[in-house]
Each structure stands twice: as structure tokens, then as C-alpha cells.
N, C-alpha and C positions, 0 to 999 in steps of 0.2 A: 730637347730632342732625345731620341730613343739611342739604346747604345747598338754597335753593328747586328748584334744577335738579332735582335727587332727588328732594326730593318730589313736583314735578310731575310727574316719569316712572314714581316710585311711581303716583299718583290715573292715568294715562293708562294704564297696561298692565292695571293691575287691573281699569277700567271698562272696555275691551277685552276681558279675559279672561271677566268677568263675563256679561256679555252672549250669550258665546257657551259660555260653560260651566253657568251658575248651572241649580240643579235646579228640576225642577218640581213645586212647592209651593204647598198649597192656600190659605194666607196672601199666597203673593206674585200671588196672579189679586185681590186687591183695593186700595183706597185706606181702606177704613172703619176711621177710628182704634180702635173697640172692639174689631172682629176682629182687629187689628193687637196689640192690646193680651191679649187671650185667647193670642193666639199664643205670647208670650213670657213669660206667667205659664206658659205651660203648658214651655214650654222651658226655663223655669228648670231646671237640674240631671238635665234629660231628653234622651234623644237624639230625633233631626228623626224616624225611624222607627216610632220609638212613638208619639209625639207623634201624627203626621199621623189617625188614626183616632178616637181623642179629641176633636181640634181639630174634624171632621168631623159626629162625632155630637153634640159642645156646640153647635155653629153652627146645624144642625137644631135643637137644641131651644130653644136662647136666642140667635136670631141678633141678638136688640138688649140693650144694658144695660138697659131699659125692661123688657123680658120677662125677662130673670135677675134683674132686683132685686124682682120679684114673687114670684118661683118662693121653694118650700119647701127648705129648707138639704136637708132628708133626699134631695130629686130633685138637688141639687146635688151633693152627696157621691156619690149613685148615677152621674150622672155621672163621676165623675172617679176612682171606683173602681178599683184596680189601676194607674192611674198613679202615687202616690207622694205624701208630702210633703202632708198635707192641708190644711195651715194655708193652699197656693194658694189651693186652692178655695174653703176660710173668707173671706178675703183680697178675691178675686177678686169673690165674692158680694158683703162689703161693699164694694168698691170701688163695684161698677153700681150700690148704694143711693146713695153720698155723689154720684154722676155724677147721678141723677135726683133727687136731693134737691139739690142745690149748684150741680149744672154744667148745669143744664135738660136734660140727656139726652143730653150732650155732651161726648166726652172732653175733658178740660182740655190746654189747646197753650202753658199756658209751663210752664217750669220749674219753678219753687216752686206754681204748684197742682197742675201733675200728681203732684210729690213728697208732694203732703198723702194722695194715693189711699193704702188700705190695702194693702202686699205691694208696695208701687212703690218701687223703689229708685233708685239713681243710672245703673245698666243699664238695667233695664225703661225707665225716663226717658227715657235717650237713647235707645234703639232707636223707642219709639213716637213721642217728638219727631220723628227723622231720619226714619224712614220714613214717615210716614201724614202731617208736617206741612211736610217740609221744612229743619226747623231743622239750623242746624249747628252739630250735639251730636257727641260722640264715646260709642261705646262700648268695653265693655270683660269679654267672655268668656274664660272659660277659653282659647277657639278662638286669640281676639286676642290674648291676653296668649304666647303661643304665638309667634304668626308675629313681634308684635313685640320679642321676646326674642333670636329667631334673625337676625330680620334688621337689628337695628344692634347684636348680639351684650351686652345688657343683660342682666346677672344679678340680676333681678329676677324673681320668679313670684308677687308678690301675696299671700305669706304675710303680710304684717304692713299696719299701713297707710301706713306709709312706702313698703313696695316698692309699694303698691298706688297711690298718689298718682303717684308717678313715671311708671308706666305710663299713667294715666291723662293726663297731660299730655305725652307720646310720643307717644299717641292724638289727643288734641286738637288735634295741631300738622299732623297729615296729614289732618287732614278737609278735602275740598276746599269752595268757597262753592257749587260747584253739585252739584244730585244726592248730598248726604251719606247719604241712604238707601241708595240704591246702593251707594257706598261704603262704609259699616258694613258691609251685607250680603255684600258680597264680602271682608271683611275675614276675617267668621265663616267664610263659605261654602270660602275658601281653609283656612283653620285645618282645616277638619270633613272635608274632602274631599282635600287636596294635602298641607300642613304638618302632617304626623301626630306623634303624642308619640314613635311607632317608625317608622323607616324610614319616613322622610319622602319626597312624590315628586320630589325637587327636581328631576330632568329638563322633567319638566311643567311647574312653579313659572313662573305668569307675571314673577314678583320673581327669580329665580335669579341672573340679570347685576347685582343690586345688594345682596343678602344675604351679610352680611359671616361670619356661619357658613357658608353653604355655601363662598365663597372661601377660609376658613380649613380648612373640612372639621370641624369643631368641634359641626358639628344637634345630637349628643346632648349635648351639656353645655349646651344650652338649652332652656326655660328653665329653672335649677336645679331640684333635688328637693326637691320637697317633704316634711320629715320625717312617716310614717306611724305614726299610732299602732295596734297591732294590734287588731284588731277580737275585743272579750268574746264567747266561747260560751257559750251558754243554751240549757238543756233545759227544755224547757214542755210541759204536758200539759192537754191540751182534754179538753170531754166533751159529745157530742153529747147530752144527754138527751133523751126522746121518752116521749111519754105519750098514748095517748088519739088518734094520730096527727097529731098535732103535735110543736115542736121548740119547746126552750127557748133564747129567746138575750136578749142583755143589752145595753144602750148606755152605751157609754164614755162616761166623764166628758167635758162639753166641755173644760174646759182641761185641757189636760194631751195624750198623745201619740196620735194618732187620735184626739183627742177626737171626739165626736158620731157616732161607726162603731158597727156592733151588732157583735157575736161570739158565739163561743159562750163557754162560762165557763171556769177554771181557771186554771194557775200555774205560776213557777217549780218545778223541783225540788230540794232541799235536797241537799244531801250524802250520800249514802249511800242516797239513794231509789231505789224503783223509779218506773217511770214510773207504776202504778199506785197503789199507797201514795201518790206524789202528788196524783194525780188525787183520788182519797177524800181526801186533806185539804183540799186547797185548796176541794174544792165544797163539805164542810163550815163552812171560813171563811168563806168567800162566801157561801151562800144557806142554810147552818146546816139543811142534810139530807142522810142519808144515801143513795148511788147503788149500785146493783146494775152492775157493769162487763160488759158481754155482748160485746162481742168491740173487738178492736182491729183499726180498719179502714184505717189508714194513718199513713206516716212524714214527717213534711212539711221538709223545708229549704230557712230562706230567707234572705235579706242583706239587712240594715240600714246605715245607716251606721256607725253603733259597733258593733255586734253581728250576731251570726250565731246563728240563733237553729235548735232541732230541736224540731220541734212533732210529741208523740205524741197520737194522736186517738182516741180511742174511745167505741160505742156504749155508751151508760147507761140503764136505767132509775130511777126514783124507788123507793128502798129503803123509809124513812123519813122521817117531819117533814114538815114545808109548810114551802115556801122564804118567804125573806124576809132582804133583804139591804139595806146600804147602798153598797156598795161602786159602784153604776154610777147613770144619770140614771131607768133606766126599763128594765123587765126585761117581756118577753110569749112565750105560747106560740101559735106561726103553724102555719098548717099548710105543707105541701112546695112548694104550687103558689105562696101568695103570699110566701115566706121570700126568693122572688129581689128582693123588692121595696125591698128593706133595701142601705144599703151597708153594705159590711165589709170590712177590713183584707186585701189581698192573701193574706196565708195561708191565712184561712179562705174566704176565695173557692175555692182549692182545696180546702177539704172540699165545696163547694157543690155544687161541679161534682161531685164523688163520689156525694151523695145527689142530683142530681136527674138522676146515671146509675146510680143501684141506691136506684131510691123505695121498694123491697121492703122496706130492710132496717130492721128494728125497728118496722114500722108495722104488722105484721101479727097480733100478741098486743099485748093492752091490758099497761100493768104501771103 
């Protein structure tokens, strides 16, 4: 570690730089610990980009934990739809119960209770401590772990929790006693914006005169790589069924992945299948009737964290049988205008968008 001089010319150029660089963000026009705290549930593992529009339309609908610990999980999930990672918004929700059940309606400002919140981790912790209370907490982002790798040349990236502790008290040691908000935020805000994982801007870089990679010339060999495991491809085959001008969809088990999302129904494909063939079986296994397949209306691809998945979509009618299934919480048939009102898992948001830009199709003959 650097000796005090360093660090304090670190905490002065960065809150300089800050200042006059820092982007404008609908989180940072406040001081309100819940907003503060929404923010960085929702940044977990999200770029500031996507984020911003989200964080926007939550704040309108639940601008207090008081009002989200009331609201119905299913407007919660609609909420946060298409962002990713559902277990946030699980999380998030109970979090605003235990704040008005626990904390009288009030985000918790130490440490060990704000770590008792559900989805609050040792990050989330410090980011809402430093920013919305003051405390001086350290963080520790992907962004951070970045800049502080490069610039005291620590081959550390946080894969284990050794490398990860380490980093963490690297962090800890440059937090200044005043304005630590500040300083966290400029710590990410440099990582996100300046300290890139490619061609970094280090010209820019308010740290460049004390960053021992860039005097070495060494940026890409920090912070080491992290070994990738290849991401599984999956072919899956949906089926829009419709009957009677309605649509057949189903809600995912709550635990388990997307838990409490609606979809529409169907499966992996097996070996040697068509994407057809699977479609008839899976809806067979699942709701034990047979479907009449009337056209295939789209090819969907999309990325997960382990998997890559190719979702083939097609229109159905009811062949055979009356359905009846265990496999989800709650199975109904909506009609077109109220089916928006359901969350669903990213993929099938793109079928949504399909039918309710071609409501024509299948609703026109009963079957």
C-alpha cells in the first residue's frame, strides 16, 4: 500500500475529478436512503444505462419502502421486468417489509442491521452506508476492483475470497473521513467511465501520475482474468396456445429460477428433435393435451449467465384433453388486451411484443 501522502493525493484528485466529471444520474439528485438503496439493488450486475429507466418508473410507482412493502409481488415483478436477476426484486420487496416491520419505515444506518435486509450484501452495505449516511465504509465493484488492481499493480480480481478480502482492505484504507460517498462514487464512476477492462483512457485518468500499471505500461495484465467457463446451449420450444381468443400462460414456481414470472409453456429439446416434436411433447408432459401446431412465428436468442438459450415459438391450438398440470403455481387463460399485465421472463416479453403487434393472429377462428 501507498504511504499517507498517496493516499491523500489519491482522495484529492479523484474528488476534483469527481466533481467535475461525475454523470448525471437520477439517484445522485437525492439524499433518501431507500432511493439510494433501490438504486444499487437494481445496479447489481446491471449497467447505469439500463438501469436509469427502471430506477425511474420504480420511484413513480413506489417512491417510499412504506408503498413497496404493500404493493402485490406480481406489480413488483412487472416492475422490474426485463431487467434481469429476479431474486432483486424478491429481495428488494422483502427488504421494504423488514424496513417497516423492524426499522419503522427507515432504512437501517449501521452496519449489522442494514446487513440483516434481504439481497444486502457487504457492497450494497457500503454504498448505502457511504452515500445516503455518511459512514466510512468502503466499497467494492467489479468497476473498483478494476481501478484498484491497476493502480498499485495487485493481482488480485476477487475470484476467491481471499483475493476478495484483500481487495476489500485496499479499499478500506483509501476511504477518506470526509465525503466517503463521494469517494466510493468516484471510485465506480472512474472504473465505468475512464478505467476500462479494454483500452483504458489513461490520458484522461485523474490517477495516471500515481498508477503503477500505467508507469509500467502493464493496464492489461490487470486485473487478472478471470477463468470463463463456456456458457451451455439450449434449444427450447414454446407454444403460444389460444383458444376462444384468449392465451394460455402459466406461473413459475416461486423458488426456483424466475420464480413467480408467468410464461408461456414448453421445453427443452432432446436429441434428435425437431423443434416441433418437441413442442408436442413437452405440452403433453406439462398440461397432458394434445396441440394442433398452426405456424411458427418466431426464433428467439437469448444470454443467460450459463447458458445461451434458442427459444422456437409457435402458434397452437387445443387438439385434445383438458389441460391439467403440476408442474407451475397457477396456470389461466387471458385475453390479449389484459396478458400485458403479467410479468414474464425477458424471452417471452419478445413474444409479447409479437402478439400485441399482430393481435390477428390465431384469434380469429375458435379451435
Amino acid at each position: 500500500m501507498p504511504g499517507l501522502k498517496t493516499i491523500k493525493s489519491i482522495q484529492a484528485s479523484l474528488a476534483k475529478w469527481y466533481q467535475q466529471e461525475k454523470r448525471d444520474l437520477p439517484w445522485r439528485d437525492t439524499q433518501d436512503p431507500y432511493r439510494i438503496l433501490v438504486s444499487e439493488f437494481m445496479l447489481q450486475q446491471t449497467q447505469v444505462k439500463t438501469v436509469i429507466p427502471y430506477y425511474q418508473r420504480w420511484i413513480k410507482s413506489f417512491p417510499t419502502a412504506k408503498i413497496l412493502a404493500r404493493a402485490h409481488e406480481a406489480s413488483v415483478l412487472k416492475h422490474w421486468e426485463g431487467l434481469g436477476y429476479y431474486s432483486r426484486a424478491r429481495n428488494l420487496h422483502r427488504a421494504a417489509k423488514m424496513i417497516v416491520k423492524e426499522f419503522q419505515g427507515r432504512v437501517p444506518d449501521t452496519w449489522d442491521e442494514i446487513l440483516k435486509l434481504p439481497g444486502v450484501g457487504r457492497y450494497t452495505a457500503g454504498a448505502v452506508l457511504s452515500i445516503a449516511f455518511n459512514r466510512n465504509v468502503p466499497v467494492l465493484d467489479g468497476n473498483v476492483k478494476r481501478v484498484l488492481s491497476r493502480l498499485f499493480c495487485i493481482r488480485e480480481n476477487g475470484s476467491n475470497p481471499a483475493s476478495e478480502n484483500r481487495l476489500w482492505q485496499v479499499a478500506e484504507k483509501l476511504v477518506p473521513s470526509g465525503a466517503p460517498g463521494d469517494f466510493n462514487q468516484a471510485l465506480m464512476e472512474l472504473g465505468a467511465t475512464g478505467c476500462l477492462p479494454q483500452k483504458p483512457l489513461c490520458l484522461l485518468c485523474p490517477l495516471n501520475a500515481v498508477c503503477r500499471a500505467k508507469r509500467d505500461g502493464v493496464q492489461a495484465q490487470f486485473p487478472p482474468k478471470k477463468i470463463k467457463t463456456a456458457a451451455k446451449k439450449i434449444e427450447v420450444s414454446a407454444a403460444v396456445i389460444q383458444r376462444n381468443g384468449k392465451t394460455y400462460i402459466q406461473q413459475r414456481p416461486q423458488k426456483g429460477l424466475m420464480g413467480g414470472l408467468w410464461e408461456f409453456p414448453g421445453g427443452k429439446m432432446e436429441k434428435g428433435e425437431s423443434p416441433e416434436k418437441c413442442l408436442e411433447r413437452e405440452i403433453m408432459e406439462e398440461l397432458g393435451v394434445q396441440v394442433t401446431i398452426k405456424k411458427k412465428i418466431m426464433t428467439i436468442k437469448h444470454s443467460y449467465t450459463q447458458f445461451r438459450v434458442t427459444l422456437h415459438v409457435f402458434i397452437c391450438g387445443l387438439k385434445q384433453g383438458r389441460i391439467h398440470t403440476t408442474c407451475c403455481d397457477q396456470w389461466k387463460w387471458v385475453s390479449l388486451k389484459n396478458i400485458n399485465q403479467y410479468p414474464f421472463p425477458a424471452a417471452n416479453v419478445k413474444i409479447l411484443k409479437y402478439l400485441n403487434l399482430n393481435s390477428h393472429i390465431g384469434h380469429t377462428n375458435k379451435s
